[in-house]
C-alpha positions as CSV (number, residue, x, y, z in Angstrom):
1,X,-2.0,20.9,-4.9
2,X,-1.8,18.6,-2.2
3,X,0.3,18.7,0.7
4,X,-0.2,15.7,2.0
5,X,2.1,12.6,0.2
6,X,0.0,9.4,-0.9
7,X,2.2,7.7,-2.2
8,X,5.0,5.3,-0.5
9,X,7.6,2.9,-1.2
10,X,6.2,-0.7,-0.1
11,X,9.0,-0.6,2.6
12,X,7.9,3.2,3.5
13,X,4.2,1.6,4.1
14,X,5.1,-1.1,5.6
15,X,7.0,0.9,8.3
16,X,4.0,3.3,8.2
17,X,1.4,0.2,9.4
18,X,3.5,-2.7,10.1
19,X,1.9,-4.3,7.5
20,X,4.4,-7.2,5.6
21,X,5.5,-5.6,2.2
22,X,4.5,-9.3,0.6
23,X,0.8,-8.6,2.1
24,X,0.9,-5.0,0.5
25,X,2.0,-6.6,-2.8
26,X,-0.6,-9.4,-2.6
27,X,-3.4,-6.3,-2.5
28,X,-1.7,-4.4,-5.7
29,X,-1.9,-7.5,-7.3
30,X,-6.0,-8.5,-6.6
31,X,-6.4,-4.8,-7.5
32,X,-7.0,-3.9,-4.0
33,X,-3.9,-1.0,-3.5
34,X,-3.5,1.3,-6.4
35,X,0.3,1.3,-7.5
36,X,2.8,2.9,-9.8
37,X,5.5,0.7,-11.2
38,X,8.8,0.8,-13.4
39,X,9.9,-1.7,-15.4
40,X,7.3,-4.0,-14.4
41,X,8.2,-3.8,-10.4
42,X,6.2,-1.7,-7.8
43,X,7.7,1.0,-6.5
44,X,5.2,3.2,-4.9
45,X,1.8,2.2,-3.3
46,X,-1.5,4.9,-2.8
47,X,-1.5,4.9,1.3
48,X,-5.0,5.7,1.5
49,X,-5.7,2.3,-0.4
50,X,-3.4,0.8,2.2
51,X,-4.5,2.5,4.6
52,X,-8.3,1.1,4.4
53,X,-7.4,-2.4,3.5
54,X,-5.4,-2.3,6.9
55,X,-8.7,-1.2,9.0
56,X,-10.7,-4.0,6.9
57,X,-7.9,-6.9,8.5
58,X,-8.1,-5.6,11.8
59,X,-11.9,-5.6,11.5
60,X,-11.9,-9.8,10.5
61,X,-9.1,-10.3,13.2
């Protein structure tokens, strides 16, 4: 069992890196972010997934 929690609300990951939720969504939606959603709306994002797409931006800034 892990003890560590993966997986955030886009708002809870976008306090976590700053990152604008639109940006997170944009990365869920080229497949990019792994996501769980209800009723067709994301409402939690894996924060490992956001986690490296947020070094690979700061890497081409």
């Amino acid at each position: 069992m892990s003890l560590i929690k993966t997986w955030y609300t886009p708002q809870e990951a976008h306090s976590k890196y700053g990152i604008e939720e639109a940006k997170i969504l944009e990365w869920v939606e080229e497949g990019l972010v792994r996501a769980e959603r209800e009723n067709g709306v994301v409402v939690r994002v894996n924060i490992d997934d956001v986690q490296l797409q947020s070094e690979v931006l700061l890497r081409e800034s």
